[in-house]
C-alpha positions in Angstrom: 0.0 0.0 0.0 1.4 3.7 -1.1 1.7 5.1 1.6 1.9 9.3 -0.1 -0.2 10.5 -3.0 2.2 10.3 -6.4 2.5 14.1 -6.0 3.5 13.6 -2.3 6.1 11.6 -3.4 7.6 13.3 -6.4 7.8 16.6 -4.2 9.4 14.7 -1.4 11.8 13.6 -3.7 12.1 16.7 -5.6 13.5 18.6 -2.4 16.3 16.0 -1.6 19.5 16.3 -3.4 21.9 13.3 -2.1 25.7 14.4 -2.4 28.9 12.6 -1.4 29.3 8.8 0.0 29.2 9.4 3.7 29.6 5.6 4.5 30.9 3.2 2.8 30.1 -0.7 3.6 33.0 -2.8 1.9 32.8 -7.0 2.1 31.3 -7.2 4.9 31.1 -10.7 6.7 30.0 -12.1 9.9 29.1 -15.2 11.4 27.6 -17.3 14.5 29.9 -20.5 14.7 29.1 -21.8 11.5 26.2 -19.9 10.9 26.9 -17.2 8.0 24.5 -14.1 8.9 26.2 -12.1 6.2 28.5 -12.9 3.1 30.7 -10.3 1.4 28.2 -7.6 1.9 29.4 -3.8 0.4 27.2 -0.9 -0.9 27.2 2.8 0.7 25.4 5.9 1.4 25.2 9.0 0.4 25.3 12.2 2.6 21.3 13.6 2.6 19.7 10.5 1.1 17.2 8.1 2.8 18.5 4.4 2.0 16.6 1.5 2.7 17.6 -2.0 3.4 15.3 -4.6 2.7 14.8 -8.6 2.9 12.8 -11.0 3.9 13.0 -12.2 7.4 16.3 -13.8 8.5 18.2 -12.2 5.5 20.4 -10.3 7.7 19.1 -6.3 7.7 19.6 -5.8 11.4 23.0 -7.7 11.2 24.3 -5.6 8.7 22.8 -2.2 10.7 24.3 -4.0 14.2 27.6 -3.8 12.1 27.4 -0.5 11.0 27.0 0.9 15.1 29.5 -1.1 16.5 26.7 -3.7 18.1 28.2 -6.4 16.3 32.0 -7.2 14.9 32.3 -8.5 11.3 35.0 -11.1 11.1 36.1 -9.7 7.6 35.7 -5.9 5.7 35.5 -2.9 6.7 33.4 0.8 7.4 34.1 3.8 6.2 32.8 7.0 7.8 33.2 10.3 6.5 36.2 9.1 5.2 37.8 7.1 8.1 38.3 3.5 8.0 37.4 1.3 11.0 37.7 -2.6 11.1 36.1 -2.6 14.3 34.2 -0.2 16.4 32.0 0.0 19.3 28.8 1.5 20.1 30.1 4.5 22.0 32.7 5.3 19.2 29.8 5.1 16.6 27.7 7.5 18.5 30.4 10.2 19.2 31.2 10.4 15.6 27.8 11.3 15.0 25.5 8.1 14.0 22.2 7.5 16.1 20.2 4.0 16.1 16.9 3.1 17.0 15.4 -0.7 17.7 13.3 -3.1 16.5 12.2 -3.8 20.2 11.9 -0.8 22.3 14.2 0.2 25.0 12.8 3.0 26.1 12.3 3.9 30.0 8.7 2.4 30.5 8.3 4.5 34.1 9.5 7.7 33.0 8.0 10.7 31.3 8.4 11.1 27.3 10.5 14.4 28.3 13.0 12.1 30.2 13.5 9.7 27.7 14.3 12.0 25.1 16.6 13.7 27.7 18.8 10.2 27.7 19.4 10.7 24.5 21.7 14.2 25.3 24.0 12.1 27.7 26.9 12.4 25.1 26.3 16.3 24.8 26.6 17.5 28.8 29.9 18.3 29.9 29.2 18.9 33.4 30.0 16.0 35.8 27.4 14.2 37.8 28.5 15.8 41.0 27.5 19.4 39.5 24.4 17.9 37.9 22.7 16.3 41.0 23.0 19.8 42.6 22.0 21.7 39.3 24.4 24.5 40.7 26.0 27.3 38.6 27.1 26.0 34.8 25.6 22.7 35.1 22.4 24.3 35.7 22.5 26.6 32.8 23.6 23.4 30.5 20.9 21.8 31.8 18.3 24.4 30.5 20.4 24.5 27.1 19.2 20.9 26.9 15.8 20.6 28.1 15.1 23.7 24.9 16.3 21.6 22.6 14.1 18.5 23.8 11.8 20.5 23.6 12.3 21.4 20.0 12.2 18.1 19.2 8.8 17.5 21.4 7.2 19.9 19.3 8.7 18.9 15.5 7.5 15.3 16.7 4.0 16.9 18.0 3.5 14.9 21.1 3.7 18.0 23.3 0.3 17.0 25.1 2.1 13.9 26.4 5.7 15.4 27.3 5.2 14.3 31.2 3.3 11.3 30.4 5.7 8.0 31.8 6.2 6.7 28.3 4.3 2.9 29.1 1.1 4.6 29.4 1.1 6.0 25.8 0.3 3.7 22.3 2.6 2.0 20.6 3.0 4.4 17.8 3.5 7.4 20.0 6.3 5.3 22.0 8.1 4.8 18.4 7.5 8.4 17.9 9.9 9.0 21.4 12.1 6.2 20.7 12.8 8.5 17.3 12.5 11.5 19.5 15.7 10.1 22.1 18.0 9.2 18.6 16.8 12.8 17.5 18.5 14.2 20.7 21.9 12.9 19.7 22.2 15.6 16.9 22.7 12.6 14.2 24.8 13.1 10.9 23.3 9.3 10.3 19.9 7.9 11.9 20.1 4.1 11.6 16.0 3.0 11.8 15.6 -0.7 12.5 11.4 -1.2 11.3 10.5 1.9 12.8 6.9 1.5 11.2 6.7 -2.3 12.6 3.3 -2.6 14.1 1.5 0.3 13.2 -1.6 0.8 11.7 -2.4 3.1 8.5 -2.7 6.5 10.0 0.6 5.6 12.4 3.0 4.8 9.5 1.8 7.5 7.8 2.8 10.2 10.3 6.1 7.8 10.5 6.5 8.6 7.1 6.1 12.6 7.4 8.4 12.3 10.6 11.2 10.8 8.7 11.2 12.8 5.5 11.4 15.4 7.3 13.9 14.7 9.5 15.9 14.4 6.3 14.8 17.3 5.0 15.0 20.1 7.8 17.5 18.7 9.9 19.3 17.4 6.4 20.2 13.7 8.5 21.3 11.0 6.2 19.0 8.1 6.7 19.8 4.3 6.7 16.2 2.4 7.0 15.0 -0.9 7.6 11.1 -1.7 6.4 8.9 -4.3 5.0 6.2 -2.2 4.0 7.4 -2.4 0.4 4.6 0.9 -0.6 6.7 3.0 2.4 10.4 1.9 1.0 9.2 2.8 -2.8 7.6 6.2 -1.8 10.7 7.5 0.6 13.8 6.1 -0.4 16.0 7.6 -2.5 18.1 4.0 -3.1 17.7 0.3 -2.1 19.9 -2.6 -1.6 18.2 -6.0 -1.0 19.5 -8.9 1.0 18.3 -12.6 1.4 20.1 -15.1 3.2 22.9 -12.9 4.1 23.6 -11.9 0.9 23.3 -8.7 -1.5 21.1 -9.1 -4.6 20.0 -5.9 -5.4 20.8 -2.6 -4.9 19.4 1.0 -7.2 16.8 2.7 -7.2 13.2 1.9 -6.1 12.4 1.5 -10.1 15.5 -0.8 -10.4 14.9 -3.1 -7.5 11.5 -3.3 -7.8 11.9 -4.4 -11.1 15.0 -6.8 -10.6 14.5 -10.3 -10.8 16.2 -11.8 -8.0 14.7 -9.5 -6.2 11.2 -10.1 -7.7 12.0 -14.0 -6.8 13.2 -13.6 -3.0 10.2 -11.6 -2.2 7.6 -13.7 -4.5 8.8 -16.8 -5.2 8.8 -17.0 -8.4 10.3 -19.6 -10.2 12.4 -19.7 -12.6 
């Protein structure tokens, strides 16, 4: 199901110009004992650009995105992010140089308020130490305001003002994806990392989704590196696709060329040949 009008989608597309490969993905591969979860996997992204990663289930999407922020070690290739080359990295290196991630499952803070949560996601931003930030005394205080504004921006780009101090296990599913987006947001991203951030929604839900994440491109100009199944919200809001199955690559262009590539047309239909 299309998830924007045809106009909706040629002006969305229209506004985003993609420029230089900001990361570049070269033979990656990684295994569980003998298990192969992905074979000799490279393609990259461009700075600006939404890029989907598609598949069906078990063909190694959130592998490839647990590689990219450090969740995971490949056991051969390597990254390449805004030019530096890493054979290895870890989570917290990942997020210092500027790449946010969000989850499948939620991991947000069920018992506190949607204002809190999204305040977690500023942890790598304050300078003050916790001893000054308990007390809220002098310049940690004033960072501490600093911060909550720009929350607050994001509260308001994300409209779920009405539920700011609501603890976030009281709110629907869609508005908790909505803060789990909101926290990653807070991060100041170069490169959002979205792991089926439609998953479970209904029509109206992924819509918003949709708006959310164009414009998060668009205004805040984040490059964006998404996994969906909803094949109508990949065609309408990606600017390029690559397509795994069984750990490996079989497709990768634009929404016109994958949805019209045969291997990819068999992995997802099962045709034969």
């Amino acid at each position: 199901m299309n998830m924007m009008t045809e106009a909706e989608h040629l002006a969305a597309r229209s506004v985003r110009q993609s420029g230089d490969v900001i990361l570049d993905v070269q033979n990656i591969s990684l295994a569980f004992g003998g298990v192969k979860a992905l074979t000799d996997i490279s393609f990259n992204v461009k700075e600006h650009e939404i890029r989907a990663i598609i598949g069906p289930n078990g063909a190694g999407k959130s592998s490839m995105l647990n590689c990219i922020n450090g969740v995971y070690q490949p056991q051969q290739g390597s990254i390449t992010f805004r030019g530096k080359t890493f054979k290895h990295m870890n989570s917290h290196q990942v997020a210092v140089m500027g790449v946010a991630r969000t989850f499948q499952n939620l991991a947000l803070f069920k018992g506190m308020s949607v204002l809190d949560n999204i305040m977690t996601g500023r942890n790598l931003r304050i300078k003050s130490n916790l001893f000054l930030q308990a007390l809220r005394i002098g310049p940690a205080e004033r960072e501490e305001i600093r911060h909550r504004e720009f929350v607050e921006h994001i509260i308001d780009f994300l409209e779920i003002q009405a539920f700011r101090k609501t603890p976030v296990g009281q709110l629907p599913y869609g508005l908790q994806k909505r803060v789990d987006l909101g926290r990653a947001l807070a991060m100041e991203p170069q490169m959002l990392l979205l792991d089926e951030p439609m998953a479970g929604m209904n029509v109206e839900e992924k819509q918003d989704m949709c708006r959310f994440v164009l414009d998060v491109n668009d205004e805040f100009g984040t490059t964006v590196v998404l996994i969906e199944h909803d094949m109508g919200v990949v065609m309408d809001i990606s600017d390029r696709v690559v397509v795994l199955d069984y750990g490996k690559k079989i497709g990768d262009g634009t929404p016109d060329e994958v949805r019209n590539n045969p291997e990819v047309i068999k992995a997802y239909l099962g045709t034969s040949e």
